[in-house]
ZADO-1210 file (C-alpha; in nm, 4 decimals, padded with zeros to 6 digits):
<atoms>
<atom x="-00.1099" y="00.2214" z="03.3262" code="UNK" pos="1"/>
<atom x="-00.3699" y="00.4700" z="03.4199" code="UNK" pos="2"/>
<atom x="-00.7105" y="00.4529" z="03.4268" code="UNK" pos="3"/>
<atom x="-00.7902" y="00.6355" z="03.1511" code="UNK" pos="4"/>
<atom x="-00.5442" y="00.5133" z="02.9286" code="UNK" pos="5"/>
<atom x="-00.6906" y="00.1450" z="03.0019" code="UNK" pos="6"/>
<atom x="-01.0567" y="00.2395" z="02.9318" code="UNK" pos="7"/>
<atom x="-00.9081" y="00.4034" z="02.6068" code="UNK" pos="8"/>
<atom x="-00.7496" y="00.1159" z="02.4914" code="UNK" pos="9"/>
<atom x="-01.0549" y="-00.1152" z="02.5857" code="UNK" pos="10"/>
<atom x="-01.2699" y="00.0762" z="02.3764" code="UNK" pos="11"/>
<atom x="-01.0403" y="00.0598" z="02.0923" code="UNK" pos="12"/>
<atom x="-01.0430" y="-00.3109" z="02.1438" code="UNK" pos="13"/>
<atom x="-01.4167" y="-00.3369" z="02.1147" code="UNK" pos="14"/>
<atom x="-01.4543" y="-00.1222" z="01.7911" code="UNK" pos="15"/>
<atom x="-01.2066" y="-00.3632" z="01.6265" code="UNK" pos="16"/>
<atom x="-01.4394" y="-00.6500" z="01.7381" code="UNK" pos="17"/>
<atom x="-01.7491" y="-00.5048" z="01.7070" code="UNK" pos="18"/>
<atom x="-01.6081" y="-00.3616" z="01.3416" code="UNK" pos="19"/>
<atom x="-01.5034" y="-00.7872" z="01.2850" code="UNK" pos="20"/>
<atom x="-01.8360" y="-00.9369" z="01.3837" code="UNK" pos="21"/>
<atom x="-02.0941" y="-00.6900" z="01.2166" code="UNK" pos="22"/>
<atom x="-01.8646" y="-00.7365" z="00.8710" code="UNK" pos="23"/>
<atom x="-01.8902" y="-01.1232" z="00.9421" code="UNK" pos="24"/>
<atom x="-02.2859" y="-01.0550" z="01.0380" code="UNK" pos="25"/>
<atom x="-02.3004" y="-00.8855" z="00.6428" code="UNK" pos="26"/>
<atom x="-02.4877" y="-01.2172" z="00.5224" code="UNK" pos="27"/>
<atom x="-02.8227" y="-01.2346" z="00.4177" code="UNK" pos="28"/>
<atom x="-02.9101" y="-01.6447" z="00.3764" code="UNK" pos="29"/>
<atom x="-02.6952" y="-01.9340" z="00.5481" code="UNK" pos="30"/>
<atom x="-02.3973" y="-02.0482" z="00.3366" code="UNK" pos="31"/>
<atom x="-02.5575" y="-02.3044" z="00.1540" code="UNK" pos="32"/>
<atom x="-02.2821" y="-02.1876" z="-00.0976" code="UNK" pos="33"/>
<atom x="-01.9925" y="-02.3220" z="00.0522" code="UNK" pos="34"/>
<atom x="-01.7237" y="-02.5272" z="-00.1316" code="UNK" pos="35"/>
<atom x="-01.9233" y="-02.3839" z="-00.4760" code="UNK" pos="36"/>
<atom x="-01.6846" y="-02.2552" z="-00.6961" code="UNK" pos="37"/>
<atom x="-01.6211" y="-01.8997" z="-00.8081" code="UNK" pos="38"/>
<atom x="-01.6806" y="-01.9980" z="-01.1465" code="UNK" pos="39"/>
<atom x="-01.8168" y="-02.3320" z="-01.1627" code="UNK" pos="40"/>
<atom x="-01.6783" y="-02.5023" z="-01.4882" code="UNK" pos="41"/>
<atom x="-01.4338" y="-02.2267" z="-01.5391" code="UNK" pos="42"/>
<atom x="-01.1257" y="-02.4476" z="-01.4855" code="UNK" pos="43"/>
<atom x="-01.1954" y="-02.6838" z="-01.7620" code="UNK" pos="44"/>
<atom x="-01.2770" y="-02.3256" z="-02.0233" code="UNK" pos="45"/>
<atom x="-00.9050" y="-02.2308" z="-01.9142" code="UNK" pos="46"/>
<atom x="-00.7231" y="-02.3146" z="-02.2448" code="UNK" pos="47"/>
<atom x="-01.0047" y="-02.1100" z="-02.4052" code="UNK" pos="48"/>
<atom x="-00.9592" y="-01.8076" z="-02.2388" code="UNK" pos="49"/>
<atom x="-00.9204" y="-01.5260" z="-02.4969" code="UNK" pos="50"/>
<atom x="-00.9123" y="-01.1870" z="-02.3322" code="UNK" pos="51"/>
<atom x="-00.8762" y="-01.1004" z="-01.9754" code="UNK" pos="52"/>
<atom x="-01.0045" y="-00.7199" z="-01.8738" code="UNK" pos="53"/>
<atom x="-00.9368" y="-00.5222" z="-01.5767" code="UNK" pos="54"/>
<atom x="-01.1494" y="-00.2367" z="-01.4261" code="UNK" pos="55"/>
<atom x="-01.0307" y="-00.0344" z="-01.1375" code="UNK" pos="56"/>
<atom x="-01.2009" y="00.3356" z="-01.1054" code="UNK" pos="57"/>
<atom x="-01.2981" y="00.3894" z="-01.4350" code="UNK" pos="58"/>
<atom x="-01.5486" y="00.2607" z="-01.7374" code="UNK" pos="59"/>
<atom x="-01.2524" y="00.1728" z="-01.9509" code="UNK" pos="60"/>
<atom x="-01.0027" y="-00.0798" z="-01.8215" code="UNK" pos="61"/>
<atom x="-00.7191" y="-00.0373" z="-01.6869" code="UNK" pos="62"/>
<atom x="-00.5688" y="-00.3070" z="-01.8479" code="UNK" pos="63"/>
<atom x="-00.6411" y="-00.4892" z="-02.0870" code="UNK" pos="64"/>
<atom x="-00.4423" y="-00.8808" z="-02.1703" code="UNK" pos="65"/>
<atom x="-00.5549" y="-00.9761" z="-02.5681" code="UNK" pos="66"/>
<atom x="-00.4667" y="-01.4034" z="-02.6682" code="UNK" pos="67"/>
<atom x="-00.3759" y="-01.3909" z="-03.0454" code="UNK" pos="68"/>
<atom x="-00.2946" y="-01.7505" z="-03.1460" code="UNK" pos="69"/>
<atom x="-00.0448" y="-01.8336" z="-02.8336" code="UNK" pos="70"/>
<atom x="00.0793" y="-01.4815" z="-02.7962" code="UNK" pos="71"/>
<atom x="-00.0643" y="-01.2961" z="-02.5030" code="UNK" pos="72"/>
<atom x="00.0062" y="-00.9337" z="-02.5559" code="UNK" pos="73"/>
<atom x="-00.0988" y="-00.6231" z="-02.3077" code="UNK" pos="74"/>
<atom x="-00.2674" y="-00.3578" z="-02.5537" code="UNK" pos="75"/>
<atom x="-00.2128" y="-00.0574" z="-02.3404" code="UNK" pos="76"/>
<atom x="00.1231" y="-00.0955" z="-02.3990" code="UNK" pos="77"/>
<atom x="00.1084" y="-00.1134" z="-02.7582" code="UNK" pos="78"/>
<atom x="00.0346" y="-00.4911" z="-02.7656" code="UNK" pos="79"/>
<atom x="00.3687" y="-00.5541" z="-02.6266" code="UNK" pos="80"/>
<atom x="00.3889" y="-00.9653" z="-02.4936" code="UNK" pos="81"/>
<atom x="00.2546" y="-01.0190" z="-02.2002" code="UNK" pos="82"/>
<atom x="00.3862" y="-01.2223" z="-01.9134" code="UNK" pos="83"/>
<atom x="00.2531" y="-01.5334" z="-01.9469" code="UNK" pos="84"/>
<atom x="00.3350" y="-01.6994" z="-01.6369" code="UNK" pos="85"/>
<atom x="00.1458" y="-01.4097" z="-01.4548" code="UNK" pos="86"/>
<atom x="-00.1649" y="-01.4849" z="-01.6118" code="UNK" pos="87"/>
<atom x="-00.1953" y="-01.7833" z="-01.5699" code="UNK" pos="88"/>
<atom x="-00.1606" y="-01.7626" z="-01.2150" code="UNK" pos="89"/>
<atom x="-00.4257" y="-01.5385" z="-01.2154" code="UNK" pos="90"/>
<atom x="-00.6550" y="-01.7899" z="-01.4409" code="UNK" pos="91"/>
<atom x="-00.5990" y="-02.0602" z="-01.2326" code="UNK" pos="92"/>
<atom x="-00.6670" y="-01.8571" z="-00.9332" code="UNK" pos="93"/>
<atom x="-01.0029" y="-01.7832" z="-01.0340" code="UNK" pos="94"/>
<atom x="-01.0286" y="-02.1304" z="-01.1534" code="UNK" pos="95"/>
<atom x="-00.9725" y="-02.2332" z="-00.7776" code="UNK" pos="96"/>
<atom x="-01.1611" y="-02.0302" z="-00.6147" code="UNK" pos="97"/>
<atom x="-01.4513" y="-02.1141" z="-00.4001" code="UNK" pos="98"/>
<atom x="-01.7394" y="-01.9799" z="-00.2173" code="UNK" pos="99"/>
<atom x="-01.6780" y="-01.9793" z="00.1703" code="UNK" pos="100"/>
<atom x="-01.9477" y="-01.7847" z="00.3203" code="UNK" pos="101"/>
<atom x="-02.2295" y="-01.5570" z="00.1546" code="UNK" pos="102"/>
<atom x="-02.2173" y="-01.1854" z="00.2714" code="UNK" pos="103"/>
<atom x="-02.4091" y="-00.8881" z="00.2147" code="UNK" pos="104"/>
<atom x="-02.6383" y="-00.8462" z="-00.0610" code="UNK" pos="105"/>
<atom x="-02.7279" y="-00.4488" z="00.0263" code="UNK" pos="106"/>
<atom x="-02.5393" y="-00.2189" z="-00.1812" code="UNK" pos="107"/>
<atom x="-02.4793" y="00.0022" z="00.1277" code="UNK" pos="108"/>
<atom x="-02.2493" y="-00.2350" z="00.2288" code="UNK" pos="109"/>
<atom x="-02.0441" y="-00.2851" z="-00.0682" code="UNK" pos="110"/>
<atom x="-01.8059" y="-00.0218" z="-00.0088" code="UNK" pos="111"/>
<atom x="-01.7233" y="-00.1593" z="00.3535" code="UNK" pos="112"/>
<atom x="-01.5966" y="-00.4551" z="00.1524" code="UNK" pos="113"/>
<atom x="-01.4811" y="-00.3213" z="-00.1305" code="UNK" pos="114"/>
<atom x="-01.7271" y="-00.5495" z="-00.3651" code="UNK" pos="115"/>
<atom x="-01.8357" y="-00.2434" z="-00.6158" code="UNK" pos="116"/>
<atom x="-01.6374" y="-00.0225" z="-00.8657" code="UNK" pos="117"/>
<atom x="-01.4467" y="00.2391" z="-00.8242" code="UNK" pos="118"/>
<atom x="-01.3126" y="00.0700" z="-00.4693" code="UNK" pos="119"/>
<atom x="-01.2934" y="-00.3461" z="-00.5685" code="UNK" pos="120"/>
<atom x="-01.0971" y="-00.4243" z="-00.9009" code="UNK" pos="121"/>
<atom x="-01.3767" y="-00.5937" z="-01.1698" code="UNK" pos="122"/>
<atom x="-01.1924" y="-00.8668" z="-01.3524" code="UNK" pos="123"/>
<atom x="-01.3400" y="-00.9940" z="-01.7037" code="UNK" pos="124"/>
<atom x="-01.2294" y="-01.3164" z="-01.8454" code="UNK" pos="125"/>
<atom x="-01.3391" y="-01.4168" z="-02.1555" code="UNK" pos="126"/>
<atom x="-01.4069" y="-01.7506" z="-02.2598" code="UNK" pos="127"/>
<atom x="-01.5418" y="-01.9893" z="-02.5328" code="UNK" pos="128"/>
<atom x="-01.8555" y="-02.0109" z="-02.3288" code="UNK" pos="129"/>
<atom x="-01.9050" y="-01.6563" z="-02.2405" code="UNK" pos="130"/>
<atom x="-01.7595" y="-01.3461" z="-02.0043" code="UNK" pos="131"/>
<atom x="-01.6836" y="-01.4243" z="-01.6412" code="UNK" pos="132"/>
<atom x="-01.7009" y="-01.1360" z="-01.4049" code="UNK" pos="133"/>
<atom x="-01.5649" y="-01.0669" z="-01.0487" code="UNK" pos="134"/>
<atom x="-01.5367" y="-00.7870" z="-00.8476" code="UNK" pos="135"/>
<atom x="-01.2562" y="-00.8738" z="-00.5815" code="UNK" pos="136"/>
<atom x="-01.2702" y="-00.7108" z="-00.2791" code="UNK" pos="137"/>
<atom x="-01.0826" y="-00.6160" z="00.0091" code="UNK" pos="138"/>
<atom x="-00.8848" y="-00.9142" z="00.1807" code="UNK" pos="139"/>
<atom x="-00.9316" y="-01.1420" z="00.4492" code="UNK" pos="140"/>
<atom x="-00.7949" y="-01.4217" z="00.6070" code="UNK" pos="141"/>
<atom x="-00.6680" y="-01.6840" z="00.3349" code="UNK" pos="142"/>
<atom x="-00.9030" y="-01.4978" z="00.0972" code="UNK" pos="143"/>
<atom x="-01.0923" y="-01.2132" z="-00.0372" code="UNK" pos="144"/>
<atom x="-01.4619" y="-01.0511" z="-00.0379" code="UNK" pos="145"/>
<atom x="-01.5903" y="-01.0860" z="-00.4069" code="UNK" pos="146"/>
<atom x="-01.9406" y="-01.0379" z="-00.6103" code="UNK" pos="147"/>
<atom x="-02.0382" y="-01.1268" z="-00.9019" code="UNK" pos="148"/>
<atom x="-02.2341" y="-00.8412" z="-01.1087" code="UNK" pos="149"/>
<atom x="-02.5210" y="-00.8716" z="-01.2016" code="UNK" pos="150"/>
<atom x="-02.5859" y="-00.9965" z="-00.8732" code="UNK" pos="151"/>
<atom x="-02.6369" y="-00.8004" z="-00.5833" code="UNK" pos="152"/>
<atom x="-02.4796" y="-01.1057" z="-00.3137" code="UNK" pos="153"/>
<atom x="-02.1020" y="-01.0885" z="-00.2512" code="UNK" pos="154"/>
<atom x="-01.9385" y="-01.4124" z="-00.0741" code="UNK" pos="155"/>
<atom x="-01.5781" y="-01.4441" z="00.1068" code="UNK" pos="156"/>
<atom x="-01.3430" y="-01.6733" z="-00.1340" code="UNK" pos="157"/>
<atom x="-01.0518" y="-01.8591" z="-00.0514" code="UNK" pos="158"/>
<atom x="-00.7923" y="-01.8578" z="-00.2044" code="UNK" pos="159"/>
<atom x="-00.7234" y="-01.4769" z="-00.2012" code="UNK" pos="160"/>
<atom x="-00.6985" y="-01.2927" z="-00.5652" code="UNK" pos="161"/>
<atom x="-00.4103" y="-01.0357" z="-00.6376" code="UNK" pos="162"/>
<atom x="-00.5101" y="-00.8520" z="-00.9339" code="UNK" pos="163"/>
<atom x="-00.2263" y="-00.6216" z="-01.1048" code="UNK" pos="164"/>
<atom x="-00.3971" y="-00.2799" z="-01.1512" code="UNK" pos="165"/>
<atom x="-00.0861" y="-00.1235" z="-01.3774" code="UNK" pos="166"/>
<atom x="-00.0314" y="-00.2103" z="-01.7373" code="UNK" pos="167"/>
<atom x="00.3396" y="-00.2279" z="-01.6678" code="UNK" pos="168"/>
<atom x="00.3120" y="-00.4959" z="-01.4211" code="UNK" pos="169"/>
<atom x="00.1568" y="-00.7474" z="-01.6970" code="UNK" pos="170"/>
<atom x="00.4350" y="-00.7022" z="-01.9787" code="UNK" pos="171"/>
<atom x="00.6925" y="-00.9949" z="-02.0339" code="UNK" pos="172"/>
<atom x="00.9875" y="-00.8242" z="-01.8091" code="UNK" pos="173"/>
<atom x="01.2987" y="-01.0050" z="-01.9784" code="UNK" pos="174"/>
<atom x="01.5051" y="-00.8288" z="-02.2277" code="UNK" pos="175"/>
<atom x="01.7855" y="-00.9649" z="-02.2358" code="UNK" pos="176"/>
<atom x="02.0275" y="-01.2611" z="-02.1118" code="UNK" pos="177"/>
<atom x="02.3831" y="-01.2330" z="-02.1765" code="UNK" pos="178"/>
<atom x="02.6818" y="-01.4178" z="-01.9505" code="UNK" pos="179"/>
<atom x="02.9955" y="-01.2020" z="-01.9280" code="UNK" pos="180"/>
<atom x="03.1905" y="-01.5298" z="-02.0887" code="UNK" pos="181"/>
<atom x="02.9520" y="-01.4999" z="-02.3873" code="UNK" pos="182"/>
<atom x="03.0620" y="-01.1284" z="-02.5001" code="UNK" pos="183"/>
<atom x="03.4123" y="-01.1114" z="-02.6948" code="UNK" pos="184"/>
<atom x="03.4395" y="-00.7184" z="-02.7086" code="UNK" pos="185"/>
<atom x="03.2226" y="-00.4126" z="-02.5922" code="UNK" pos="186"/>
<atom x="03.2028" y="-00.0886" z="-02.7404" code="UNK" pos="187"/>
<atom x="03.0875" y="00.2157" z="-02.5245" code="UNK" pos="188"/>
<atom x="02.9877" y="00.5633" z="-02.6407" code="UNK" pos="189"/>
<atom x="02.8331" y="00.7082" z="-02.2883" code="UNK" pos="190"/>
<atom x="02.6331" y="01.0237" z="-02.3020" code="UNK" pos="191"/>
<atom x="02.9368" y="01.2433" z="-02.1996" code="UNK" pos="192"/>
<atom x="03.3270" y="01.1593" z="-02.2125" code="UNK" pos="193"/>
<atom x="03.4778" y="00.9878" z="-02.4811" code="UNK" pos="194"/>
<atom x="03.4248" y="00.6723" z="-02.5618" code="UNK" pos="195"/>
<atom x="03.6035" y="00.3627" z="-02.5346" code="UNK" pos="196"/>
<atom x="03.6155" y="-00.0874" z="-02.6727" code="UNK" pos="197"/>
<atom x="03.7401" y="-00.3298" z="-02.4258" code="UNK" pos="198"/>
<atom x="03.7904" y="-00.6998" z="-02.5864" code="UNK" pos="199"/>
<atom x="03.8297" y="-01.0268" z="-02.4171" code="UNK" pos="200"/>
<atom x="04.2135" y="-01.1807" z="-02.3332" code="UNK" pos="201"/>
<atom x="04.1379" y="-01.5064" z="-02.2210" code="UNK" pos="202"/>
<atom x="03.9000" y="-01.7545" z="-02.4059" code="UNK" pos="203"/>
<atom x="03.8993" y="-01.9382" z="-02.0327" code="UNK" pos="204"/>
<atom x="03.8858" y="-01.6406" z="-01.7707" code="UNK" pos="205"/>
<atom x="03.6573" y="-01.3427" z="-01.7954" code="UNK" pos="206"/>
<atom x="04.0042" y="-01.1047" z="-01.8378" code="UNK" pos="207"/>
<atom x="03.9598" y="-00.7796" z="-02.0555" code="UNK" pos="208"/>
<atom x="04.2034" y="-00.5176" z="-02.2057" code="UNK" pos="209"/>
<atom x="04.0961" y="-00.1488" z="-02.2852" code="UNK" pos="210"/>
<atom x="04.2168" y="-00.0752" z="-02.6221" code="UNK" pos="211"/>
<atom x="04.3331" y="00.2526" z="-02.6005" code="UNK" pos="212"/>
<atom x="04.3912" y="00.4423" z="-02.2684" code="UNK" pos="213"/>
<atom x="04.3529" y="00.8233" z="-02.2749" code="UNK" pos="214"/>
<atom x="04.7578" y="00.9995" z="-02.2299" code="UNK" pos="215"/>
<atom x="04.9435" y="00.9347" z="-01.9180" code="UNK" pos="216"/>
<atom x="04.6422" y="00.7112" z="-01.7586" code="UNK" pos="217"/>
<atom x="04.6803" y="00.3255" z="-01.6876" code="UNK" pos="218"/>
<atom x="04.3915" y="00.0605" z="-01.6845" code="UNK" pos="219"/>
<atom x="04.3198" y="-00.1336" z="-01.4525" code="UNK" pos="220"/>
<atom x="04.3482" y="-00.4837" z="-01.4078" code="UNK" pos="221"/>
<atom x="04.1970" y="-00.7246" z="-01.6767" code="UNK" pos="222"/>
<atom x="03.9502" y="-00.8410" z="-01.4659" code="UNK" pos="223"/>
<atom x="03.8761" y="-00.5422" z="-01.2984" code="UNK" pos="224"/>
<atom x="03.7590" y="-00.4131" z="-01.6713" code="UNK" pos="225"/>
<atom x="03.5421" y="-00.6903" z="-01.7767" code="UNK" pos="226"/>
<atom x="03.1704" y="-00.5740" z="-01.7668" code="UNK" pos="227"/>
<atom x="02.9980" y="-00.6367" z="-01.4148" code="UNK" pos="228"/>
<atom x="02.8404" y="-01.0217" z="-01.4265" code="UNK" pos="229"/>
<atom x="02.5322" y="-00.8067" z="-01.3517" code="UNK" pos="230"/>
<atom x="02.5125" y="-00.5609" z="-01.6519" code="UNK" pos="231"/>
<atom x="02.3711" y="-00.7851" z="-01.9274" code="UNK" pos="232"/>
<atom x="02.2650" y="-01.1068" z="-01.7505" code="UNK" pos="233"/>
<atom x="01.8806" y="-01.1438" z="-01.6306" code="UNK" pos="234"/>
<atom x="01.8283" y="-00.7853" z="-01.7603" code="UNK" pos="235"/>
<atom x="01.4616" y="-00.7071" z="-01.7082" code="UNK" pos="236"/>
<atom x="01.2117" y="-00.4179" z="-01.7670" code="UNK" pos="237"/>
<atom x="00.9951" y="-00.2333" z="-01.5476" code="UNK" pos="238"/>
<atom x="00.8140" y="-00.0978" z="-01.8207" code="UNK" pos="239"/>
<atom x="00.7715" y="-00.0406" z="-02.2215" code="UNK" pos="240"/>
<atom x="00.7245" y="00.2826" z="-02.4215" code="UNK" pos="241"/>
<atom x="00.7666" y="00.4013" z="-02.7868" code="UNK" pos="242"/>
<atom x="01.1350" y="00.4898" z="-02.8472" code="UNK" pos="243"/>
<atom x="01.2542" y="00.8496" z="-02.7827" code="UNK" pos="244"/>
<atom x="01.3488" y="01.0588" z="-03.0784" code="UNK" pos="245"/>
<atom x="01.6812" y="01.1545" z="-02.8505" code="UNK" pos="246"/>
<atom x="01.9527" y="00.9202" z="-02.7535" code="UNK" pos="247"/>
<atom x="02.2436" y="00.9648" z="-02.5437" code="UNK" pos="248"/>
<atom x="02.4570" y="00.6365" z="-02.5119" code="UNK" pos="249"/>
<atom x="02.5416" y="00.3187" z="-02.7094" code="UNK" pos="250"/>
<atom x="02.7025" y="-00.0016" z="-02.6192" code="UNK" pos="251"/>
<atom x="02.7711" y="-00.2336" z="-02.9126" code="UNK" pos="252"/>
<atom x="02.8505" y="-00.5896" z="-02.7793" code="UNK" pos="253"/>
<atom x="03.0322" y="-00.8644" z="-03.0056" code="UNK" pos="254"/>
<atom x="02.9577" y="-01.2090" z="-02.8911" code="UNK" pos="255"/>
<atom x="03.2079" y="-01.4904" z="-02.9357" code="UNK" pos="256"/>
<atom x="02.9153" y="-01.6305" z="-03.1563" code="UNK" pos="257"/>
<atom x="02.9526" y="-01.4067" z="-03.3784" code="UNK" pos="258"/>
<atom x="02.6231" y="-01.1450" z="-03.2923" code="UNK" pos="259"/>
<atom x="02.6485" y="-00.8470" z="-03.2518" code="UNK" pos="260"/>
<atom x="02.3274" y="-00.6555" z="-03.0187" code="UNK" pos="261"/>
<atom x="02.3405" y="-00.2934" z="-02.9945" code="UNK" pos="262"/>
<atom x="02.1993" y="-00.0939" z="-02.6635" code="UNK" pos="263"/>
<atom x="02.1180" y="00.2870" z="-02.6831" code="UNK" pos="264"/>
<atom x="02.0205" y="00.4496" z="-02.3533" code="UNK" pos="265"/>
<atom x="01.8709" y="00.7409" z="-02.2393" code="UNK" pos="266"/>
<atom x="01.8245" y="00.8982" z="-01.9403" code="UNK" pos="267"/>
<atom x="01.5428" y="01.1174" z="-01.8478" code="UNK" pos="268"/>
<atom x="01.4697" y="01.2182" z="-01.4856" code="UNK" pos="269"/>
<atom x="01.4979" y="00.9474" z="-01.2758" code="UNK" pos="270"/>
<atom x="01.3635" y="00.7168" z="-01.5359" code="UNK" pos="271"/>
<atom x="01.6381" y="00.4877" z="-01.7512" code="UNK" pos="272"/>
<atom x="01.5550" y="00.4005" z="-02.1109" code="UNK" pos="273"/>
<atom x="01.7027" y="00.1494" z="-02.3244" code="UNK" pos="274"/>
<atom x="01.6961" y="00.0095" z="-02.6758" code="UNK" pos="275"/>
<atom x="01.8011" y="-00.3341" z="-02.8012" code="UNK" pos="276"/>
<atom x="01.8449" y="-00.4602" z="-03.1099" code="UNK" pos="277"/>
<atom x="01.9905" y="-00.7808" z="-03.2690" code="UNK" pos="278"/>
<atom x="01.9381" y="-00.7900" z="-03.6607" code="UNK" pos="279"/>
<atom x="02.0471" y="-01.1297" z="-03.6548" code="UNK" pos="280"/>
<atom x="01.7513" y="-01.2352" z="-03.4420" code="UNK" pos="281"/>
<atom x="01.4420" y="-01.1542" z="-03.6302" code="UNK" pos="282"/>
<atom x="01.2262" y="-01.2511" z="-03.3602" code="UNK" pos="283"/>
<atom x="01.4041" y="-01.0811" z="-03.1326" code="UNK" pos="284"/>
<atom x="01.3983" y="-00.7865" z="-03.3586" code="UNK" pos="285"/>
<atom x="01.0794" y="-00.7355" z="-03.4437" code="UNK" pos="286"/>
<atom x="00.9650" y="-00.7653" z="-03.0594" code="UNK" pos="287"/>
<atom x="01.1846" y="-00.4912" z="-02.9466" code="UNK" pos="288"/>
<atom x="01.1851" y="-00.2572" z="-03.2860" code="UNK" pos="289"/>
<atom x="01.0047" y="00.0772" z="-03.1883" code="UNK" pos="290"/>
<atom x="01.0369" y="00.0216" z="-02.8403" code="UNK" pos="291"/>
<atom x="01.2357" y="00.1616" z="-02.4954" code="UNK" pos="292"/>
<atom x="01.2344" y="-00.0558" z="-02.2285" code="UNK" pos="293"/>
<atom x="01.3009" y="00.1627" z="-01.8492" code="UNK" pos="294"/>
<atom x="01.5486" y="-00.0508" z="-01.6587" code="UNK" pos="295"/>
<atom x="01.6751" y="-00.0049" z="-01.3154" code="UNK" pos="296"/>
<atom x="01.9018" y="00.3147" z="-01.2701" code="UNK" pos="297"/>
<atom x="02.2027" y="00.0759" z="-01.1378" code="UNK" pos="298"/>
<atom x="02.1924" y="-00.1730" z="-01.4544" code="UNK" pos="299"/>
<atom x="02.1962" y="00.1387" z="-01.6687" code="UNK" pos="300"/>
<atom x="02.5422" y="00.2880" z="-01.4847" code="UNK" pos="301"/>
<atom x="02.6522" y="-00.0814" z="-01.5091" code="UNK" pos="302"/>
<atom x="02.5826" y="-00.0800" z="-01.8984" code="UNK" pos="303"/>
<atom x="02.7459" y="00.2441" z="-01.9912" code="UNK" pos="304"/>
<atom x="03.0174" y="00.2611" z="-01.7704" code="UNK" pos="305"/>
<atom x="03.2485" y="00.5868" z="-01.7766" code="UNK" pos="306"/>
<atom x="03.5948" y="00.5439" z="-01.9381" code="UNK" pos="307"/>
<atom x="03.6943" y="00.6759" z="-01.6031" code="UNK" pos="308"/>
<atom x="03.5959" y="00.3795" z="-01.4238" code="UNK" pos="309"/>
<atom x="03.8075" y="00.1607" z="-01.5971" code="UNK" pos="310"/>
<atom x="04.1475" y="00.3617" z="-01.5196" code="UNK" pos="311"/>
<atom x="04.3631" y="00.3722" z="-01.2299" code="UNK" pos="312"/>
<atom x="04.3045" y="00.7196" z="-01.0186" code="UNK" pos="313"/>
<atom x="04.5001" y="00.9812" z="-01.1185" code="UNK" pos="314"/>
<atom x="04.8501" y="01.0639" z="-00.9247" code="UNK" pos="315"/>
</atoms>
C-alpha cells in the first residue's frame, strides 16, 4: 500500500470516529433519563388508542390510521381496513420504548439526527388520555434518535421504531384465499383471445378438462390445466384504488361449495388491477365493492391465463 493511500484511508477512519463521538457528545445533562419510558403510562392507554397520525415532509399527514368500533381503517385510501397486526406492532413499540441516553437539545443539531420535520417521521397517537407525539429519528444501534415536541431535548431509544411512511403499506393486504381443490370450474375471458371454462374431473385429484378446444388443437394434460396452486391462494394487495371505468379480463370461479366470486382485471402500465366480488358474502362484498386492488404482475398472468397455454404446441 502506498503512502498516500494509507494516510488517505487513516483520515477517513478518523472522520468516521470523530463524526461517532461528537454525535454521542450531542447531550446536554447526564442521562438521568435512562430506563424512563418513551411514553410513560402509554402501554396500559393501548386498548384506547383511537387514531394514529403520521407526518413525514409535510403539515398534513401522510397517513393517517382512524379506530371505528374494532375496525381500523387507513383514510387516505378511502377508509379501506387497515392491517391490524401492523399497528399494533407499532403501538406496542412505542409502548416499549425507553429512554437510553439524552442528546442534543440545540435545534442546530436536529437535522444531524434526524429529530425535526421534514427529515424524522412525527408519529401522533391518540389516546383516552391525550395525543402522544414522537419524532423518530435516524437509527442507531438497537435503536433510534427521537424527541418529543414541544420539547427541544431528543434522547436515543431502544428498541428501534420503523414507521411506514406510504398509505399503501398500512392497508389489510389479503384479498383472497382460495385452494385449487376448493374451485369446481373456472371461466376465463382474458383481455385478448377467446375465451375459455375448464371444470374439475376428479373430486380427489386436482385434474381439469378444457371444455371446448379451438379446431385441430389438443389440451393438455388434466393436471397440467388445473389453475397454478399459486393463482388464487394467499392472494394479496400491494395497494387499493377506486375501480377503473375500463376492464379488460374476467375469471368467474365456481366453488364446490356452491359460490361463485368473480375477478375482473386490468392492466395498465406496469401496474395490475383487480376486482373481486362474492354476492354471497356480504361482508366480503361490501369491503371490496368500489374498489381495485394492484396485485403482483405474475399472479395476474397466473389468473387470466391465455387459452393458448392450456393447449399442446402446434405441429
Amino acid at each position: 500500500m502506498s503512502h498516500r493511500r494509507f494516510i488517505l484511508l487513516l483520515g477517513a477512519a478518523l472522520l468516521v470516529i470523530g463524526g461517532a463521538f461528537y454525535v454521542s457528545s450531542l447531550r446536554d445533562e447526564p442521562p438521568e433519563s435512562r430506563g424512563v419510558r418513551l411514553f410513560p403510562g402509554f402501554a396500559a392507554e393501548l386498548d384506547s388508542v383511537s387514531v394514529v397520525t403520521v407526518r413525514k415532509d409535510a403539515k398534513a399527514p401522510v397517513v393517517t390510521l382512524r379506530k371505528t368500533g374494532s375496525l381500523w381503517t387507513v383514510a387516505q385510501r378511502d377508509d379501506y381496513p387497515a392491517d391490524l397486526p401492523k399497528i399494533r406492532k407499532l403501538l406496542l413499540t412505542l409502548g416499549d420504548a425507553a429512554l437510553i441516553e439524552e442528546k442534543t437539545s440545540n435545534p442546530a443539531n436536529y437535522a444531524m439526527i434526524g429529530v425535526a420535520v421534514p427529515g424524522g417521521t412525527e408519529v401522533t397517537v391518540t389516546a383516552r388520555d391525550g395525543d402522544h407525539t414522537v419524532i423518530i429519528g435516524k437509527p442507531l444501534g438497537n435503536g433510534n434518535f427521537a424527541r418529543r415536541p414541544p420539547e427541544a431535548k431528543s434522547y436515543l431509544i431502544e428498541p428501534s421504531v420503523f414507521v411506514e411512511t406510504e398509505p399503501r403499506r398500512w392497508i389489510d393486504p389479503h384479498i383472497l384465499d382460495v385452494a385449487v381443490g376448493a374451485i369446481q370450474r373456472l371461466e376465463v375471458t382474458p383481455a385478448a383471445g377467446p375465451g375459455y371454462s375448464i371444470h374439475r374431473t376428479s373430486p380427489t385429484e386436482d385434474a381439469f378438462a378444457l371444455e371446448s378446444a379451438p379446431p385441430h388443437r389438443t389440451a393438455l394434460d388434466p393436471k397440467a390445466i388445473a389453475p397454478s396452486p399459486s393463482a388464487f391462494s394467499a392472494l394479496t394487495a400491494d395497494d387499493v384504488a377506486p375501480a377503473p371505468s375500463t376492464q379488460s379480463s374476467v375469471a368467474t370461479l365456481t366453488l364446490t361449495s356452491g359460490a361463485v366470486i368473480r375477478l375482473t382485471g386490468t392492466a395498465s402500465g406496469d401496474k395490475h388491477w383487480l376486482q373481486v366480488q362474492n354476492d354471497k358474502d356480504e361482508p366480503f362484498t361490501a369491503r371490496t365493492r368500489g374498489r381495485a386492488f394492484e396485485i403482483a404482475g405474475y399472479r395476474y398472468d397466473a389468473i387470466f391465463r391465455p387459452l393458448d397455454q392450456l393447449l399442446k404446441p402446434k405441429l
